[in-house]
N, C-alpha and C positions, 0 to 999 in steps of 0.2 A: 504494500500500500504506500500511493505517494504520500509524502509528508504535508502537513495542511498546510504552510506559506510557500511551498512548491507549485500547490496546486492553486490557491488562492492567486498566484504569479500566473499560471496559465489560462486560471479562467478570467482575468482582466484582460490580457493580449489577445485571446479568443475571441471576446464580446465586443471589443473597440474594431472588429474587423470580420465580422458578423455582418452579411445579407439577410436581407428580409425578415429583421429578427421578428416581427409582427406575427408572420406566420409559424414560427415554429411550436410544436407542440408541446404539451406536457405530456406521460401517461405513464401508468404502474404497472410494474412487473413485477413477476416474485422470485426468489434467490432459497435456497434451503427447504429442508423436510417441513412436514405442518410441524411439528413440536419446536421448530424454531427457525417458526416463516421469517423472512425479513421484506418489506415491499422497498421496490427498487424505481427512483423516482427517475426514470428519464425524461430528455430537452433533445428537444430538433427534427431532424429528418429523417430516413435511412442514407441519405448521401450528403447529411451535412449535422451534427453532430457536437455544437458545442457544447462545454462543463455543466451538469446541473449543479446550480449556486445554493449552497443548503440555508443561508439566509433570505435566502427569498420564497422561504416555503413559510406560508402564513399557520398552515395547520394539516395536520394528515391525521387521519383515523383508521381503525378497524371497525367497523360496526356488524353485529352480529343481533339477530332476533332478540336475546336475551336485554341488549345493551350495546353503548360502542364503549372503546378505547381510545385513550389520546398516546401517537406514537411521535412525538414532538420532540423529546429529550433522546440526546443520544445521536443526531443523527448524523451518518457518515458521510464523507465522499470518497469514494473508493475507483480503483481502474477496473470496470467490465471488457474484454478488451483493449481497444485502442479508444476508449469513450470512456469518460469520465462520466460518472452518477452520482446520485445521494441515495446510502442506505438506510432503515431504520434500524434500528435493535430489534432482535430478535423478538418474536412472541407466538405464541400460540394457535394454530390456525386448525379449527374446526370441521373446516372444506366446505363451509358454507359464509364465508367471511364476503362482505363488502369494502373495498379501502378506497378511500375516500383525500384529495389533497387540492390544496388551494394556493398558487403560487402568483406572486404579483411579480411580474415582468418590467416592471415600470417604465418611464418616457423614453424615448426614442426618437431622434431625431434623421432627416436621411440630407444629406449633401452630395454634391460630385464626386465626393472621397468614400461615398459609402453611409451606413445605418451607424449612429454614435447614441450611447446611454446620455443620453443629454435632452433639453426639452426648449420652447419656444423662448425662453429668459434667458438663458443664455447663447441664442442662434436664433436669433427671429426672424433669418431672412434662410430655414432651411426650405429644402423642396416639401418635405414630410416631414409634418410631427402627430404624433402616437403615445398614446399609454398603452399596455399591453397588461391582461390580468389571464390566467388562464388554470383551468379545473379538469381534476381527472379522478375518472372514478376504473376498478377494477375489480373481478369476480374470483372469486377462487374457485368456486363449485357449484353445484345445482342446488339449489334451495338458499341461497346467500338473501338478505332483502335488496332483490336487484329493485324491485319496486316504489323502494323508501324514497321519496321527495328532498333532496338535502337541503334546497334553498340556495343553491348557487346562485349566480345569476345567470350562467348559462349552462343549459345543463340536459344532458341526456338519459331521459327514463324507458327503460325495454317494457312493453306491455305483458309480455309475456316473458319466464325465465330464458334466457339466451341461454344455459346451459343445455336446453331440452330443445333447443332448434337443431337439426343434424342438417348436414350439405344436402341441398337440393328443398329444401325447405324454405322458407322467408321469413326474417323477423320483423316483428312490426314495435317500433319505438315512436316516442313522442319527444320534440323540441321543446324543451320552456326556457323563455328567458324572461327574467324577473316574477317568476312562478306562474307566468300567461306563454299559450303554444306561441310559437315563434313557426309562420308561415312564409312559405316561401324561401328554406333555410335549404343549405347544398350539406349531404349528408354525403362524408368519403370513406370508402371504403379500403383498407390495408390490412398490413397485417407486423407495422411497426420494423421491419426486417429487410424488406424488399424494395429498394430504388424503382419505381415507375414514373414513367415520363409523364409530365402534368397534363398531360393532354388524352391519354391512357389511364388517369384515375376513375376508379367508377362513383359516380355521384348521384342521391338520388333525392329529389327534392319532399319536403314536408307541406302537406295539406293546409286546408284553414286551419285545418283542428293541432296541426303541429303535428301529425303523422306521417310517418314513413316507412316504408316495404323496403328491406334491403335482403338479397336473396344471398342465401347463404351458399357459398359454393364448395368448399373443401374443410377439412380439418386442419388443425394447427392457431397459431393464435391470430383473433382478427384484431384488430383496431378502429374503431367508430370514430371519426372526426368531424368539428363544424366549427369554422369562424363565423361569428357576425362582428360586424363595425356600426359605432354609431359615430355618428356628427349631426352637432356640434358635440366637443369634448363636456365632461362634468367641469372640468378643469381647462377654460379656453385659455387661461392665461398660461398655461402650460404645454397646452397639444389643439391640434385642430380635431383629433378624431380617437376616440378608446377602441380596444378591439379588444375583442371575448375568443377565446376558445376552448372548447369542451372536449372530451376524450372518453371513449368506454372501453377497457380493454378484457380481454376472457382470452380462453384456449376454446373452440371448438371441434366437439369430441367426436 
């Protein structure tokens, strides 16, 4: 494991030279047996991959029927590969667990040189300016409360359990943003691993009602993705425009 001002050094030079930071994703993975799951917070793309920053993680949970967990203390950055993460500390996983995290991406500015962690106060004259907040939720098993409403602001609920959807099947989930369906929203489909060319992602838009048909095609793990942007910013003095993105991750079995 690298050392924390090793890392802290590379994930600075990283982020200052970082494209499209707006889009890149949050979402969870697991690492370890259930008796001492760890959830493993990744950033980025499959072809582009900066540092998950463990101080920008507002809050992460396990939630399970009974109750949740706060998995906040403790957490790491470790190398998976050639990609840097954030771990939690071990804990206990039932195989029905929900994990849940809330990462604020903050401002973002874009220039001729590129995307800079900077905001409209200090570069008023960039091309883009942005705040970036982004949520991911993930499954461990069949019966987890995929259902549970967390209150994100943006935020991906399967109607039915996605562990019990098999390939060839379709799931049908619902958008909300600020706890009302979010219509008209582009749902992507991956599988967090796999580089495909943007124009090859499949995407499938959500109804009035915030529903969506996403067809389940093979086994291994998928990844559920959706930005939305708003303009004007909460914060104009800051960005012209916030941007949301949500994540649902599973293995499908």
């Amino acid at each position: 494991m690298a050392s924390s001002r090793a890392i802290s050094s590379l994930v600075v030079g990283i982020l200052l030279g970082a494209s499209v930071a707006s889009a890149h994703d949050i979402w969870i993975t697991l690492a370890g047996p259930a008796d001492a799951r760890r959830a493993v917070v990744n950033y980025g793309h499959p072809y582009d991959r900066p540092p998950t920053v463990a101080d920008k993680i507002i809050d992460i949970f396990a939630i399970r029927k009974g109750g949740q967990e706060s998995l906040i203390k403790g957490l790491t950055t470790t190398q998976d590969g050639q990609w840097f993460v954030v771990e939690t500390q071990p804990f206990h996983d039932d195989g029905h667990t929900l994990l849940a995290v809330r990462y604020d991406n903050g401002y973002w500015i874009k220039t001729a040189d590129g995307y800079r962690n900077a905001t409209n106060r200090e570069v008023p004259d960039a091309l883009e300016t942005l705040w970036s907040v982004k949520f991911g939720k993930a499954l461990t098993g069949a019966g987890a409360p995929w259902d549970k409403v967390l209150g994100h602001e943006l935020e991906i609920v399967p109607l039915s359990d996605p562990l019990t959807v098999k390939p060839g099947q379709t799931l049908r989930l619902r958008v909300l943003f600020r706890g009302k369906p979010l219509a008209g929203g582009k749902i992507e489909r991956g599988d967090g691993l796999t580089a495909v060319p943007e124009a090859d992602i499949p995407r499938f838009t959500t109804d009035s009602d915030g529903v969506a048909e996403v067809p389940i095609v093979k086994a291994g793990p998928m990844q559920l993705v959706i930005d939305h942007a708003v303009s004007p910013s909460a914060t104009p003095n800051l960005a012209q425009t916030d941007m949301y993105n949500a994540t649902l991750w599973y293995v499908v079995q």
